[in-house]
Structures are given as C-alpha cells and as structure tokens.
C-alpha distance (Angstrom), angle and dihedral (degrees) to the residues before:
residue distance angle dihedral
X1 . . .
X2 3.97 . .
X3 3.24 126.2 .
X4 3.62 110.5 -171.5
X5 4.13 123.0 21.8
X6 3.64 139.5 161.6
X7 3.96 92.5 -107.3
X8 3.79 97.5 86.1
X9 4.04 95.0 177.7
X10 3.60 137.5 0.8
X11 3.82 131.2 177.4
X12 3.97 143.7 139.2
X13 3.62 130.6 -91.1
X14 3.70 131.4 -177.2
X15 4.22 120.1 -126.9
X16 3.63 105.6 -147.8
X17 3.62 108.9 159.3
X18 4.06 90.3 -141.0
X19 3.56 94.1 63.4
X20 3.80 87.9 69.7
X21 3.86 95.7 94.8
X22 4.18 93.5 -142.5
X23 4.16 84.3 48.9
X24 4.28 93.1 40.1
X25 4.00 91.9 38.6
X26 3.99 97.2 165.2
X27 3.61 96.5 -0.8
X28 3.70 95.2 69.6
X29 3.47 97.4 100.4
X30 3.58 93.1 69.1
X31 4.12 90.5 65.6
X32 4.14 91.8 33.8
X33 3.79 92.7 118.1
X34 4.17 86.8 56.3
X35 3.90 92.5 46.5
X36 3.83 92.6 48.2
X37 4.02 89.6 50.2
X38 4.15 100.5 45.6
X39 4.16 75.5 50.8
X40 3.67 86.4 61.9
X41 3.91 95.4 30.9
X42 3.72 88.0 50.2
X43 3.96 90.5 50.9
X44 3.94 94.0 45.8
X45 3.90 82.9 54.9
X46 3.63 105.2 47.7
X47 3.96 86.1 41.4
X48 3.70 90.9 56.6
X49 3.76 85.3 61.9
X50 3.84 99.5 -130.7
X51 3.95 113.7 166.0
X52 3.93 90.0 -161.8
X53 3.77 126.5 47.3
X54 4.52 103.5 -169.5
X55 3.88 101.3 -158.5
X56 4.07 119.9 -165.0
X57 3.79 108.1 -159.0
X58 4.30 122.5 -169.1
X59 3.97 83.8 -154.9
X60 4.52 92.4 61.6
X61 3.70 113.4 100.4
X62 4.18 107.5 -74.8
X63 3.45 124.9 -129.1
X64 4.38 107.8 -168.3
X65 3.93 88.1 -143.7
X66 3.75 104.6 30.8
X67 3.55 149.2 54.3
X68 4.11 108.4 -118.6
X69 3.88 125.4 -139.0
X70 3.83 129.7 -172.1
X71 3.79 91.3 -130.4
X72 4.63 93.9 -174.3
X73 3.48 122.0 100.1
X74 3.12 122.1 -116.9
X75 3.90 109.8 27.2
X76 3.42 124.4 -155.6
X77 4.01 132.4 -154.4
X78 3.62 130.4 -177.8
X79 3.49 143.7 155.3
X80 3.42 117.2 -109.7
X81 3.61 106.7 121.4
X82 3.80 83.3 61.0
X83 3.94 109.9 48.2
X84 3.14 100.1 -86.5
X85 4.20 113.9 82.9
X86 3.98 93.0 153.1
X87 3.87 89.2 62.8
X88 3.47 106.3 88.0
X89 3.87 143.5 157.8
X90 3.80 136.9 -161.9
X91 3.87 134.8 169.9
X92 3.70 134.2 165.8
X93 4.03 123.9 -96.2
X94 3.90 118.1 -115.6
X95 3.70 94.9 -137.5
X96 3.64 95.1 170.3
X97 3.87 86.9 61.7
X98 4.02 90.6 43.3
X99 3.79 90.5 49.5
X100 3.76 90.2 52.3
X101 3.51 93.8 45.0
X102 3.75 94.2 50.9
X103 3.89 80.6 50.4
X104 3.47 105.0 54.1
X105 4.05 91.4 35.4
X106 4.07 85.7 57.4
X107 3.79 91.2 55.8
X108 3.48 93.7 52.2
X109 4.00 95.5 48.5
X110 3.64 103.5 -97.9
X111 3.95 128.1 109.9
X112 3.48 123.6 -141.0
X113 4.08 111.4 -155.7
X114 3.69 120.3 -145.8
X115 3.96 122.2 -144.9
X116 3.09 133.7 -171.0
X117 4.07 111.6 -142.7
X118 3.99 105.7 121.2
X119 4.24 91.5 -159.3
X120 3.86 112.0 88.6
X121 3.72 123.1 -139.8
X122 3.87 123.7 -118.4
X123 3.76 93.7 -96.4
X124 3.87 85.3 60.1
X125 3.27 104.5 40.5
X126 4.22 112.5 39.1
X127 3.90 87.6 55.2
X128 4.25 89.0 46.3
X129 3.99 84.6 40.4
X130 3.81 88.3 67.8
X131 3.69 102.1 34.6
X132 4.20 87.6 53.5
X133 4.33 83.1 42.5
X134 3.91 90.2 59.1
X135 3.35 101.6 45.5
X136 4.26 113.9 -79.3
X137 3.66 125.4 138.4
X138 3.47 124.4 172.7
X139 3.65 142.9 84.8
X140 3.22 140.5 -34.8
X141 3.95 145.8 -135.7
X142 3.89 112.8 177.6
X143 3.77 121.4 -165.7
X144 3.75 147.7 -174.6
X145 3.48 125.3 -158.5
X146 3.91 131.4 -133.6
X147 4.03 145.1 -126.6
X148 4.27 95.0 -105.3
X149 3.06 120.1 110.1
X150 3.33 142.8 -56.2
X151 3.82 93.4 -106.7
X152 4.02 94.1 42.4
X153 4.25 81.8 63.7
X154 4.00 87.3 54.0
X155 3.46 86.1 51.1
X156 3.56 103.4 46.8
X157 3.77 83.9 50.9
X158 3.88 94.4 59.4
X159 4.32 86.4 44.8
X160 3.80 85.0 63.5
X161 3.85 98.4 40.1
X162 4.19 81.7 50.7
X163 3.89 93.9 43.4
X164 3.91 90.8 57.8
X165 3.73 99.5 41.2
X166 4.63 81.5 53.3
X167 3.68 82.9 54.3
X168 3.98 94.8 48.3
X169 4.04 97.2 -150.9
X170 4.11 133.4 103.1
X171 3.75 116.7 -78.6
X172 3.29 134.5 162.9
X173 3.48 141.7 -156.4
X174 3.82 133.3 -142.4
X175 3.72 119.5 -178.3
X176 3.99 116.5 -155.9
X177 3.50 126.5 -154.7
X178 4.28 140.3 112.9
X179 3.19 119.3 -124.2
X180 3.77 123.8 -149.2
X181 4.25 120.8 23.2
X182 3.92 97.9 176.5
X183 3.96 100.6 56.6
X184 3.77 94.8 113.3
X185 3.56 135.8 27.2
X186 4.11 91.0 -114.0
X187 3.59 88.0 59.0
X188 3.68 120.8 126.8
X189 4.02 93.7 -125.0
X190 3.03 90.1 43.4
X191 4.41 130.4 -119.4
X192 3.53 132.5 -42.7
X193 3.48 117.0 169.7
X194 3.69 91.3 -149.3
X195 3.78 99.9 53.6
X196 3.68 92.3 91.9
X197 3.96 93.4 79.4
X198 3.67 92.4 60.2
X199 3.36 96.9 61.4
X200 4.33 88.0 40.1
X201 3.40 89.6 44.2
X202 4.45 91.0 56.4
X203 3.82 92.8 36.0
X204 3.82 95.6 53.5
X205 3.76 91.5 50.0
X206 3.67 90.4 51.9
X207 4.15 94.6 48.2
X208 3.98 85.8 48.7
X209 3.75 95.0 51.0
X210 4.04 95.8 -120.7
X211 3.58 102.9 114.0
X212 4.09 85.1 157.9
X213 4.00 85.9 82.6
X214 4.11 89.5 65.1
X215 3.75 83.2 62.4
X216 4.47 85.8 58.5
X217 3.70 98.6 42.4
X218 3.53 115.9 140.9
X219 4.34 113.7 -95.9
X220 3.37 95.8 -144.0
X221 4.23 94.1 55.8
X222 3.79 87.0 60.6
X223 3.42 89.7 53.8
X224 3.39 90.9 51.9
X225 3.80 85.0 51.5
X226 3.63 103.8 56.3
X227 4.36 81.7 -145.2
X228 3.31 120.1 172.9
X229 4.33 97.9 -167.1
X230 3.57 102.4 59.2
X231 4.21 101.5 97.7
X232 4.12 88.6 45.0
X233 3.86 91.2 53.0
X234 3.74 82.8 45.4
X235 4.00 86.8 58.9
X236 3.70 88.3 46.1
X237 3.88 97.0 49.3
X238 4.24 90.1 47.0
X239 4.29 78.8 47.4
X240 3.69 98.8 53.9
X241 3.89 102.0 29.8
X242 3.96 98.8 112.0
X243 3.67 92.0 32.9
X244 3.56 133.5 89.5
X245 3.68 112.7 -82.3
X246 3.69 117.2 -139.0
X247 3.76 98.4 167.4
X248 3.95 110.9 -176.5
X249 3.79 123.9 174.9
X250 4.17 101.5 -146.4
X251 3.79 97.5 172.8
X252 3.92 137.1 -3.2
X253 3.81 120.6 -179.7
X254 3.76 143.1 154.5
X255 3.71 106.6 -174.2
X256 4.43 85.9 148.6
X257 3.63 96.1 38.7
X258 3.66 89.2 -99.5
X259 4.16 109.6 106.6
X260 4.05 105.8 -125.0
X261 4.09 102.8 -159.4
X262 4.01 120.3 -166.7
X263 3.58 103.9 -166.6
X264 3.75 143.2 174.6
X265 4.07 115.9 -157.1
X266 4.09 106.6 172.1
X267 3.63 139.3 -1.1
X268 3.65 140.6 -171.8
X269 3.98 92.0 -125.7
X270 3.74 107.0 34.6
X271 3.65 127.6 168.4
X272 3.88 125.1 -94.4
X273 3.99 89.2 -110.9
X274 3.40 130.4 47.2
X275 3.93 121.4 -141.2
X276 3.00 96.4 -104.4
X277 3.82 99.6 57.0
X278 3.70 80.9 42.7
X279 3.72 95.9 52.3
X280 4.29 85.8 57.5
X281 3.95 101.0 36.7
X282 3.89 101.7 47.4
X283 3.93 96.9 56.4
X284 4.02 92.5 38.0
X285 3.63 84.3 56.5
X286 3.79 93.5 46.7
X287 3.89 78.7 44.1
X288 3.64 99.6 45.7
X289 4.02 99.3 47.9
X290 3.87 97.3 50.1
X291 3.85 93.7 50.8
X292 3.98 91.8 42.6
X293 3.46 86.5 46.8
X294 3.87 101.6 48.7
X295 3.81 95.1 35.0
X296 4.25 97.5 40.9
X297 4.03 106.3 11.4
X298 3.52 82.4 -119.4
X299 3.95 138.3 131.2
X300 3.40 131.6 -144.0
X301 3.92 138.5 -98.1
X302 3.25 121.0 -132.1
X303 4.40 115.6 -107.4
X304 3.74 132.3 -149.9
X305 3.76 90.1 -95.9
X306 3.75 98.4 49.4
X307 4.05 87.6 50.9
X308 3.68 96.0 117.4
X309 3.51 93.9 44.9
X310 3.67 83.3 73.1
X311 3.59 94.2 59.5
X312 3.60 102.6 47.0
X313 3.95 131.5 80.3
X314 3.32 119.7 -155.8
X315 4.74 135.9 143.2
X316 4.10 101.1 -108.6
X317 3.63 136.4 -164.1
X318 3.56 119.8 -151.8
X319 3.90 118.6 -173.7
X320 3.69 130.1 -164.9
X321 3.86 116.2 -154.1
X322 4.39 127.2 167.4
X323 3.72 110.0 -118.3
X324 3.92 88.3 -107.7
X325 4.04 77.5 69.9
X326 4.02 101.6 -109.1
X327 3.95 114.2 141.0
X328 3.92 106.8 -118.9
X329 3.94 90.1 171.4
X330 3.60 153.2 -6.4
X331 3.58 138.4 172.6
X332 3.64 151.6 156.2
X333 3.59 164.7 108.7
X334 4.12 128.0 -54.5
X335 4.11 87.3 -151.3
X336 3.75 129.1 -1.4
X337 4.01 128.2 -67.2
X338 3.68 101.1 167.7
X339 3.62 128.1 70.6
X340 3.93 102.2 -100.5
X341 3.95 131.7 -7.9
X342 3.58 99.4 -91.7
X343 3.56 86.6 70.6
X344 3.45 105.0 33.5
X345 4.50 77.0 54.0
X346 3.90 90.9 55.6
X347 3.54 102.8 44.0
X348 3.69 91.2 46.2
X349 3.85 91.5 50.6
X350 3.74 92.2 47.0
X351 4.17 91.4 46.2
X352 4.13 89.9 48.8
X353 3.70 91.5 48.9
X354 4.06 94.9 42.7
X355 3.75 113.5 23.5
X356 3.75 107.9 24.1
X357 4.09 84.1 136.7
X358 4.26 87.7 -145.0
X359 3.74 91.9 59.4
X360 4.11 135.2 45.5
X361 3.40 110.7 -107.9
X362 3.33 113.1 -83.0
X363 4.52 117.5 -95.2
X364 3.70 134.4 -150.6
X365 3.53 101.7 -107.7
X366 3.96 89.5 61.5
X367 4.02 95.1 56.8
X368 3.89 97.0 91.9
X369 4.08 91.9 55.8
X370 3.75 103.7 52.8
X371 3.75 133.0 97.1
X372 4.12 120.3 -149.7
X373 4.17 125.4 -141.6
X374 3.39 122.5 173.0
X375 3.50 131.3 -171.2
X376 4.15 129.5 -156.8
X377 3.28 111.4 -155.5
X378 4.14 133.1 -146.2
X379 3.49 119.5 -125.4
X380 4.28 106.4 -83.2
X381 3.55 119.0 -104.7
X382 3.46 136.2 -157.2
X383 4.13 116.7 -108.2
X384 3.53 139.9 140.1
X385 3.71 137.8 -116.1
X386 3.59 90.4 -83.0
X387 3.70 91.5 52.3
X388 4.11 100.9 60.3
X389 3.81 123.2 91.7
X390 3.95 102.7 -179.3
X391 3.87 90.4 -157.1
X392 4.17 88.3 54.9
X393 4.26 104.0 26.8
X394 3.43 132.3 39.7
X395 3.81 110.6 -137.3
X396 4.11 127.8 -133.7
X397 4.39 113.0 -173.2
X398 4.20 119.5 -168.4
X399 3.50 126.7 179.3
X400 3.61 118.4 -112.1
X401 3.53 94.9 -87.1
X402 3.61 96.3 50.4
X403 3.80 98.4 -125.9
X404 3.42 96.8 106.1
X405 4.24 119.0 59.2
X406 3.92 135.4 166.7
X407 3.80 121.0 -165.9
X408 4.24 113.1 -159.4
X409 3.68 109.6 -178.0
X410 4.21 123.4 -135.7
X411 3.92 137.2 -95.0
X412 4.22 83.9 25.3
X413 3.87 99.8 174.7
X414 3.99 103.3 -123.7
X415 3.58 89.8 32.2
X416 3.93 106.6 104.6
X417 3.67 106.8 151.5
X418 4.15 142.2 47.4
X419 4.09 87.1 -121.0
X420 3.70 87.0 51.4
X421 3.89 93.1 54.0
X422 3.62 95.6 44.3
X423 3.71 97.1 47.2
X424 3.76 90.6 54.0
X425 3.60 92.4 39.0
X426 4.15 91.4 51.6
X427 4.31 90.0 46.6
X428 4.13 87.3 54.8
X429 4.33 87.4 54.6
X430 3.82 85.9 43.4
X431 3.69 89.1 -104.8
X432 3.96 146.2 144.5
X433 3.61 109.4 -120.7
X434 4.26 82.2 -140.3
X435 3.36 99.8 57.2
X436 3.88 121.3 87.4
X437 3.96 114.0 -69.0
X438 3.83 138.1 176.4
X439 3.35 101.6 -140.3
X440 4.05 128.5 -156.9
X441 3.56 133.7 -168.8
X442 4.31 126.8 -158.7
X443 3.50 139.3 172.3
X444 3.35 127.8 -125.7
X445 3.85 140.7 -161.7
X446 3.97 113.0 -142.8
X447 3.85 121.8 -152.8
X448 3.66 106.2 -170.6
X449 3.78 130.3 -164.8
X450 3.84 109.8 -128.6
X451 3.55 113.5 174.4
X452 3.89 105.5 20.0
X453 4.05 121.7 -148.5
X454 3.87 125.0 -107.1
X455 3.33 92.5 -139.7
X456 4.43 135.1 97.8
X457 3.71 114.3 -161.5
X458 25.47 84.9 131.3
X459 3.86 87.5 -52.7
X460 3.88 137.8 151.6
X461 4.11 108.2 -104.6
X462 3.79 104.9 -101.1
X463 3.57 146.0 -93.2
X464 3.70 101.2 -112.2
C-alpha cells in the first residue's frame, strides 16, 4: 500500500441546489446538517493544501462510451435556473492535470471526451460553491462520468490517482452525487420502501472503513434507489484504492426523501484509528471499566488499541441503557477534567453506572443485559437560538452568572425543536427556559454499542 501520493483528500458531497443559502433562503434549515459538514469538508480540503480539486459530476453532459471534461478555462456556474442568477462561481481549469489524465486514461483503454461549454452544471457547481465560500482557491478539473461498466469507473478512478502522483503536487478529489430519491413518499422519484438500505448499505461501509464493498453493491438496490452518485463514488473508490483510507461520515440527511451524504474517504494526515475500530473500542471500554469495577473494585489499564485514547482530551458522555432500551445511567463531563480521554471514559462509565442520582447504582447481576454509548464531545461554542439544530448540536444553557449549567445531548428521539432542547436543557440547571441564558452549541461523535457481550471479566447529569 502507498504511503504518500499526490491526492491529499478525497470525499463525497451532495449538489442540491437548496443548500445554496441565496437559492434555499428560509428553507435552509432543512439541509443545515449538510452546510455545517461541506464547512468542515471544505476546511479538511484547503488544510490538506491541495492546489487542484478534480470534481466528477452525474449532472455534466454524458457521453454512453466516454468520460466527459469541460476542457475552457475559466468555468463559470451560477444559479439562475434556481432563483438565484446573482450567485455565481468561476475558477480556472488545470489543463495540465486534464491533459495527463486524458493521457494516462488512453493507455489504459478508456477515452476521455473534451467539450467545450464554459457554464457548469449544478452537480459541479453547489459542491465548488461551498469549497470557494470557506475559503479554497485554486484550480479546477470538472468531470462527467460514462455508461461502461462498473469496473471501467474503478479504473478511471486509479487513471486520476496516477495522473496526480506524474504531476507530483496536492490534489484533491471530491466526488458529487445524492444518493437515494424514493426515501419518502414526497420525494420527487417517487417511494420505495426499500430504498432505505441503499443508502445504509453505503453509510455503513464508510463508518467501517471498507469503502471497497460500495464497489460490490447489489445492481438491482440502486435501481431500487433511483441514485444519482453511485458511478462518481465508483471513480473515487478506483482513486483511493492503494491509499490510506480514512473514511469519515460528516453528515447524512434526507429531509426530501433524497439521502444528502457529506463524506470524507482518505487523507494525507489521518488518525491512528479508524472509525470503525473506534466505533468497537470506545463502548468496550465504557463496558469493560464498569463491570471490572463493580465485580473487582478495580480500574482498567489502558491496551494497544485504546493507545490514542491516552493522548487525547476531550468532555464525554457515557450512557447506560437495558437491552429492552430503558436508560439505567448516564453521566459525564461538558469538557475534560482528567488528564487524557481514557480516563475521563472510565470515570464517566463508572459515575453513570454508580451515582447517576435518578437511578440505584447499578449491581452485578444486571451486567450481562446492558448496552454502552458514549459520546466525545467538541469543545462548546457560543450561538444563539437561531444557531441550534438539536438533530446536529447538542445544547448547554447557564444563567448569567454562570453558576448554574444544563447539558442536553443531540439527535434525542422526542426532541424535534431548538425550544424543546433548551427548555429541557434549562429544567436540568434548575432553570426557566424564559429567563436570560447563554446558550452553547457542540458537536459530538457517538460510538454506540450494538450487540453487547455475555461475558464479565464528578460529572454533569446526562443528556438522555
């Protein structure tokens, strides 16, 4: 496997039109979670320092035989078919990178056709919208993909990844597409009650760090689907197959009935876990200290796998539920008081399963029939009402003075609105949601235990 390449990031982004804020006007707040995440996408790019960003767009003109390339310089986007004509974009084309690609891609059988149209399609231009928005300049190669086969995408994918590393400087590579239009009865394709597993299927090979088994999924699902994503993330896969995967799932939503999917696959400086070893170690460990603790009085060491847990700070939540689904505990801290997250993760566990004060602590003969979540929180930042999204941020309220603080956790079922979060939030601190209240907002990345093991080897009062 390579180590180093020229592709210094690559991920997926969706292209609705709406997310645009001067297309969406008021009805931004339905696609909030996406426009926070191509923030964050947008940032992980431009950090990764890459001087060319190649986009491959299902909405370019399609050729059944050939990969398509706007070949003019300098492209232009806007949005006038939706709304919004005084939004517009425009960024140089890398054609030393194109010509290379072209190159390589005619060596290896395939044909990439130039065209000449200088205005971008919506595929193209909402994801490069947000990248120029945060912050990236640079150039620009802009794609379409074909009718060949499945395989001939993969391959196309590895001509680019070869075409950079000939060129020997950053670039990056976003691939745009949605993925299911039939996951409500609204949608504009229409319903299938079956759709859902497509976009499952592609998100839980993304949180596991196998984005190979995209490549494998089954023909007939997609048609089920009515997706309009699936050869670009084929490019992207056939891209990033001998490089380091660092899969990351920043935002998934469906508020239309089509699934909008902010995603990061590789990048030059990834972290020493993956999710998906994260998604098993974190709850064990929540797991592991409150049965060591209850059955022995003892705490646990620290393991090869939960190494960087040790070297990390970070607030945690750790809650406690029986596998019928009732909350027997949780606990935790809004930011960090212990030395390093491993700690902060067992003392947490230990407090939700002994001194949650709304449950009795928590007794030996229960430790087979409970399930283990934990959640690592960002650091809190200051927002207003306007600013919280209680499917996307977690929400903490104090009183003016600061001496009073209440912590409600995000993506709470039953909790549907921002007045809703802060009222619940404000009766935990002992508050009234109407008086005056600083208000905070955070993220948070849940690792949730789903099928726990038969086996037994100060915080703020939780979220749940």
């Amino acid at each position: 496997m390579r180590n180093a390449s020229s592709i210094v990031f690559s991920g997926i982004a969706p292209h609705p039109p709406i997310m645009v804020p001067e297309v969406g006007q008021e009805s931004i707040g339905h696609v909030r979670s996406s426009i926070d995440a191509m923030e964050e996408f947008s940032r992980r790019l431009i950090a990764s320092g890459a001087e060319t960003v190649v986009l491959i767009s299902p909405h370019a003109p399609l050729d059944a035989y050939a990969f398509v390339a706007y070949v003019s310089s300098p492209l232009y986007g806007d949005f006038s078919q939706f709304r919004a004509p005084g939004t517009q974009i425009e960024a140089r084309t890398d054609k030393e990178l194109l010509e290379k690609i072209g190159e390589i891609a005619a060596e290896n059988g395939l044909e990439v056709l130039g065209i000449q149209k200088r205005e971008l399609d919506h595929g193209t231009a909402v994801p490069l919208y947000f990248l120029q928005r945060n912050g990236w300049q640079g150039r620009i190669v802009a794609l379409g993909y074909s009718f060949l086969t499945n395989a001939a995408h993969v391959l196309f994918g590895e001509c680019i990844r070869k075409a950079a590393d000939a060129l020997d400087r950053p670039i990056a590579f976003l691939a745009s597409g949605d993925l299911s239009h039939r996951l409500k009865p609204e949608a504009p394709a229409g319903y299938n009650p079956s759709a859902h597993i497509f976009d499952e299927q592609i998100i839980d090979a993304l949180r596991c760090n196998t984005p190979e088994r995209i490549a494998n999924l089954d023909p007939d699902l997609r048609k089920i689907a009515g997706e309009c994503g699936y050869r670009s993330m084929l490019v992207a896969i056939g891209l990033a197959q001998e490089l380091p995967s660092a899969c990351e799932v920043l935002s998934y939503e469906a508020p239309f009935g089509v699934g909008y999917l902010v995603a990061q696959l590789t990048r030059r400086r990834t972290a020493a876990a993956t999710d998906c070893e994260a998604a098993t170690v974190i709850p064990a460990l929540a797991r592991q200290a409150v049965e060591r603790f209850i059955l022995a009085g003892e705490l646990p060491e620290p393991r090869n796998e939960e190494a960087s847990l040790t070297t990390a700070r970070a607030g945690c939540f750790v809650s406690i539920k029986t596998r019928s689904g009732d909350l027997r505990g949780c606990i935790g801290t809004i930011q960090p008081v212990k030395d390093n997250l491993f700690e902060e993760l067992v003392s947490n566990a230990i407090n939700a399963a002994t001194r949650d004060p709304r449950f009795k602590p928590i007794e030996a003969s229960e430790l087979e029939d409970l399930r283990y979540s934990v959640d690592i929180l960002s650091d809190p930042e200051p927002a207003a009402f306007e600013d919280l999204d209680p499917a996307t941020y977690g929400v903490v309220v104090e009183d003016e003075a600061g001496s009073h603080r209440g912590l409600l956790l995000p993506d709470i079922e039953g909790v549907n609105s921002a007045a809703q979060q802060v009222e619940i939030a404000a009766r935990k601190a002992g508050l009234s949601a109407n008086s005056p209240l600083k208000l905070f907002r955070f993220r948070v990345k849940r690792f949730r235990e789903e099928k726990p093991g038969r086996h037994h080897a100060k915080g703020v009062r939780g979220g749940a």
